[in-house]
C-alpha positions as CSV (number, residue, x, y, z in Angstrom):
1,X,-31.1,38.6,-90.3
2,X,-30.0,42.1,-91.4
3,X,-33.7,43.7,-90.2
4,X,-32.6,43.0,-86.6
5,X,-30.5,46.1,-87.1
6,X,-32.3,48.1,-89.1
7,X,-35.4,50.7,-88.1
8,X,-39.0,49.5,-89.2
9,X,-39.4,51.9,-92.0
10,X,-36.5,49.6,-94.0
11,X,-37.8,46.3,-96.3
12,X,-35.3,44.3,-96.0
13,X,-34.8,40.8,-98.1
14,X,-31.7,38.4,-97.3
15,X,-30.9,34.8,-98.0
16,X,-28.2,32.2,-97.6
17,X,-28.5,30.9,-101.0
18,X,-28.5,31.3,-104.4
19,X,-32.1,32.0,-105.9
20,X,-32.5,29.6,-108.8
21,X,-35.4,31.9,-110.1
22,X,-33.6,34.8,-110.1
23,X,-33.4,36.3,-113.3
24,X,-31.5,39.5,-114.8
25,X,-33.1,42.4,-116.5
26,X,-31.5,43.5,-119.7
27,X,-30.0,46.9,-118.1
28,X,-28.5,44.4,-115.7
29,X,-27.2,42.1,-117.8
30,X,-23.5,44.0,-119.3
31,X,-22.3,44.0,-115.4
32,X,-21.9,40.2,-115.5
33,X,-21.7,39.1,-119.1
34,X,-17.9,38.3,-118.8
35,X,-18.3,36.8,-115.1
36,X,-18.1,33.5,-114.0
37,X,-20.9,31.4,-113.3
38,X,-20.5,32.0,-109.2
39,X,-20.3,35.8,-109.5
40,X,-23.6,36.0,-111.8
41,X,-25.5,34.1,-109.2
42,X,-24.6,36.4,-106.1
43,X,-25.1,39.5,-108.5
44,X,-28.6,38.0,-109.9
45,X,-29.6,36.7,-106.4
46,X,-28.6,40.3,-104.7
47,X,-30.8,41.7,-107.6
48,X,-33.8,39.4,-107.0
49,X,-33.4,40.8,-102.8
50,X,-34.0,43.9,-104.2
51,X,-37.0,43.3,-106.1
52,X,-38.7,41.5,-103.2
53,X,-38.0,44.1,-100.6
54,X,-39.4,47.0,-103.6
55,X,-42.1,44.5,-103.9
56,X,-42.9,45.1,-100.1
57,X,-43.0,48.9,-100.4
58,X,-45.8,48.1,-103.0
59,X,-43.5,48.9,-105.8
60,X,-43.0,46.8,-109.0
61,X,-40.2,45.0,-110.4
62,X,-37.2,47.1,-112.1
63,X,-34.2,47.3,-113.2
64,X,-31.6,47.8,-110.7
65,X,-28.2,48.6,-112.8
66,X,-25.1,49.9,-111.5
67,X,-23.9,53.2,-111.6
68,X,-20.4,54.5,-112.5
69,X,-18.9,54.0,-109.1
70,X,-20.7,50.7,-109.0
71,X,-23.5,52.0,-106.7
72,X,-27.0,50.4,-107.4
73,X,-29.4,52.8,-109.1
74,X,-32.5,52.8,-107.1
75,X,-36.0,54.0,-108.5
76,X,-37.1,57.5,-107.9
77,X,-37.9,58.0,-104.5
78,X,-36.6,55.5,-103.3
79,X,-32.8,55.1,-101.3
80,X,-31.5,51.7,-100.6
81,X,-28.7,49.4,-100.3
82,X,-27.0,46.0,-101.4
83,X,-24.5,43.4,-100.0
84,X,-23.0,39.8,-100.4
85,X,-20.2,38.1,-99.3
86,X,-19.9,34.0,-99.4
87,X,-22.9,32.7,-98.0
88,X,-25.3,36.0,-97.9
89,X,-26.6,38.1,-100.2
90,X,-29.0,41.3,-98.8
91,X,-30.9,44.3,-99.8
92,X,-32.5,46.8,-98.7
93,X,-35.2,49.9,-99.3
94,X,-37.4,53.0,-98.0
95,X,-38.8,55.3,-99.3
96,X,-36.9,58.4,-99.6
97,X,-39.6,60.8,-97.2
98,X,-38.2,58.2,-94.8
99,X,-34.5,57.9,-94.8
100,X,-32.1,60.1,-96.5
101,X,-29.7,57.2,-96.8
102,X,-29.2,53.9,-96.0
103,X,-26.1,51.7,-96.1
104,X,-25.3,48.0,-95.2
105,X,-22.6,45.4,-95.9
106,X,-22.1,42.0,-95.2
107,X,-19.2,39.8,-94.1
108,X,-17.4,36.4,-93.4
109,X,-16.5,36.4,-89.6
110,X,-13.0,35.9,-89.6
111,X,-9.6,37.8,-89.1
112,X,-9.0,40.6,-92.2
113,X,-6.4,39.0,-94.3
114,X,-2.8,40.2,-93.4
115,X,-2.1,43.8,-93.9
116,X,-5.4,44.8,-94.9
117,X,-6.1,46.0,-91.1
118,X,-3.1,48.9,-91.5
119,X,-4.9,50.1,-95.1
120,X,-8.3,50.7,-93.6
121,X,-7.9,52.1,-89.9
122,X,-6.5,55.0,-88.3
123,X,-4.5,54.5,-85.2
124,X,-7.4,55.1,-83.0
125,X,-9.5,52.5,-84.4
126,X,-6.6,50.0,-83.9
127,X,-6.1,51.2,-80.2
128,X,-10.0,50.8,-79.6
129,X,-9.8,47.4,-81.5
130,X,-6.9,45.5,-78.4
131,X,-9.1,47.0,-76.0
132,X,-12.2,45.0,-77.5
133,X,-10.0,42.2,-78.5
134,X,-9.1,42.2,-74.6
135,X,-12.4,42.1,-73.2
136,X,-14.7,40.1,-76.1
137,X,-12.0,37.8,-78.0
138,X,-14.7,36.0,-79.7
139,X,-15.5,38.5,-82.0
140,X,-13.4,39.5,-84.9
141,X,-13.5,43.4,-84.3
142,X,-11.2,44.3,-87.2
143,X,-13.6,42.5,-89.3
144,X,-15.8,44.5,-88.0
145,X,-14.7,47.7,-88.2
146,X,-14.0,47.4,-92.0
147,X,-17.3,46.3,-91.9
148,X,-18.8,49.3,-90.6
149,X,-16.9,51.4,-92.7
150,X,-18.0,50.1,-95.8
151,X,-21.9,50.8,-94.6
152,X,-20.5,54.2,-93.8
153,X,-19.2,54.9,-97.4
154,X,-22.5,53.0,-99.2
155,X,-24.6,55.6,-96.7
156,X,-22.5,58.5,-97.7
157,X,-21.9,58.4,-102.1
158,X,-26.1,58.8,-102.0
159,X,-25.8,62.0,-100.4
160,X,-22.3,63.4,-102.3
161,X,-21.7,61.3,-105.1
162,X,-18.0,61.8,-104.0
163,X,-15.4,58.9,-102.3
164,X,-15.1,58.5,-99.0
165,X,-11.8,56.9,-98.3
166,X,-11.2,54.6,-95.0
167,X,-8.9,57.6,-93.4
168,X,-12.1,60.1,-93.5
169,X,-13.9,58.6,-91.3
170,X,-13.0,57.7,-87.4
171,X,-15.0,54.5,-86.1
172,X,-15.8,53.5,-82.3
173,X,-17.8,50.7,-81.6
174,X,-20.3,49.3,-78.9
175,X,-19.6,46.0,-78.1
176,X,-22.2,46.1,-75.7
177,X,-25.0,47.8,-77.3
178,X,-24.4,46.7,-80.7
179,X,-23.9,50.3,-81.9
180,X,-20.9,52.3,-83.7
181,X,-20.7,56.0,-84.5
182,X,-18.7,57.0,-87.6
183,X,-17.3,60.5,-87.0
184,X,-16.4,62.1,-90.3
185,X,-13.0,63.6,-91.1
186,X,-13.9,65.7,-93.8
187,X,-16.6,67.9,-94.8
188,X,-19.9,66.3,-95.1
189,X,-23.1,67.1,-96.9
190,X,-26.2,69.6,-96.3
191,X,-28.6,67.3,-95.2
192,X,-32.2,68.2,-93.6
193,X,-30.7,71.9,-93.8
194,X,-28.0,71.4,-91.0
195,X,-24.0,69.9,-92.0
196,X,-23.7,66.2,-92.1
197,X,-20.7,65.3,-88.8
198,X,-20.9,61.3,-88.8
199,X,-22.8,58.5,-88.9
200,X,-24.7,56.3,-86.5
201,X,-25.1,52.5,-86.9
202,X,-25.7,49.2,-85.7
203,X,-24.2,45.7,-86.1
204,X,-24.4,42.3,-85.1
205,X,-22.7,39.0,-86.0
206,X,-24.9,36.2,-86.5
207,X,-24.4,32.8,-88.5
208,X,-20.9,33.2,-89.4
209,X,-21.5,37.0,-90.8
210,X,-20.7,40.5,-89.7
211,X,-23.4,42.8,-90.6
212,X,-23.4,46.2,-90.2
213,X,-25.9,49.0,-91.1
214,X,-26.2,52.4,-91.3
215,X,-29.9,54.5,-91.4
216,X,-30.2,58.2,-91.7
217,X,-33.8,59.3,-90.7
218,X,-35.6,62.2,-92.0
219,X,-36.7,64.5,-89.1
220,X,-40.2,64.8,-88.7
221,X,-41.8,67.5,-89.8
């Protein structure tokens, strides 16, 4: 589903369910030895994603553990992403002479629980979100929009190793085109030699999932 909105030089690997052969390496296995039984099969089964879609860059099996801020640590040369939620688990990879970043998330389509939508948005973002709720109110746009920021952030910590919090980052979406742009509030990154100023991303809502996904090309040349 999630290679819809993502450019061709991405591998991308989703399911629905639970692989029963997916297996943990041993540099995986202290981020779920104290989990319960459900949250060691989404982590195993996002991990198993990721092996088929390194698979299809022609690369073998490895460990994918997590890093200090929880980010997954990707082989050399390679930049990539992972996401689940109930009823999906995703990831993706490119090579990084490809994409300088790439960031996705996944999830349910329904309403953000009550007084999460205050937390993540500016007042912009809210005013754009009753305009879309006015126009298109089958889609859950705050959803949404948290969403795409969390695709923002997974595309940014690559590139800074730093937090990005939901205020440093203004959001408008598409609704027609599928597209957002993530304007950032605070400094960003060298990146390709010029001063990273936002984001731009794509999303669609398919199945009973929001997905939304961020790719940051290298120029050629």
């Amino acid at each position: 589903m999630i290679e819809r909105i993502l450019p061709p030089e991405v591998c991308a690997v989703d399911t629905v369910d639970d692989a029963a052969d997916a297996v943990l390496f041993p540099e995986e296995e202290p981020e779920v030895a104290r989990a319960v039984d459900r949250r060691r099969r989404e982590f195993a089964t996002a991990r198993h994603c990721a092996r088929q879609a390194l698979a299809r860059l022609g690369l073998p099996a490895t460990a994918i553990p997590r890093g200090p801020k929880g980010e997954p640590c990707w082989p050399a040369g390679v930049v990539g992403s992972i996401t689940h939620c109930a009823g999906y688990r995703a990831a993706v990879v490119a090579r990084g002479s490809d994409l300088h970043t790439v960031g996705i998330d996944a999830e349910p389509h329904g309403p953000l629980p009550d007084g999460v939508l205050g937390a993540v948005s500016l007042p912009a973002e809210r005013d754009m979100l009753a305009d879309l709720a006015a126009t298109a109110p089958g889609t859950h746009w705050d959803r949404l929009l948290f969403c795409a920021k969390e695709s923002v952030y997974k595309a940014w910590f690559p590139l800074t190793r730093a937090w990005l919090g939901f205020e440093d980052a203004e959001v408008s979406v598409d609704a027609d085109l599928g597209t957002f742009a993530a304007r950032l509030l605070v400094s960003g990154p060298q990146v390709g030699g010029a001063r990273l100023t936002g984001f731009a991303g794509r999303w669609a809502v398919t199945d009973g999932v929001v997905l939304a996904a961020v790719a940051l090309p290298v120029a050629p040349g």
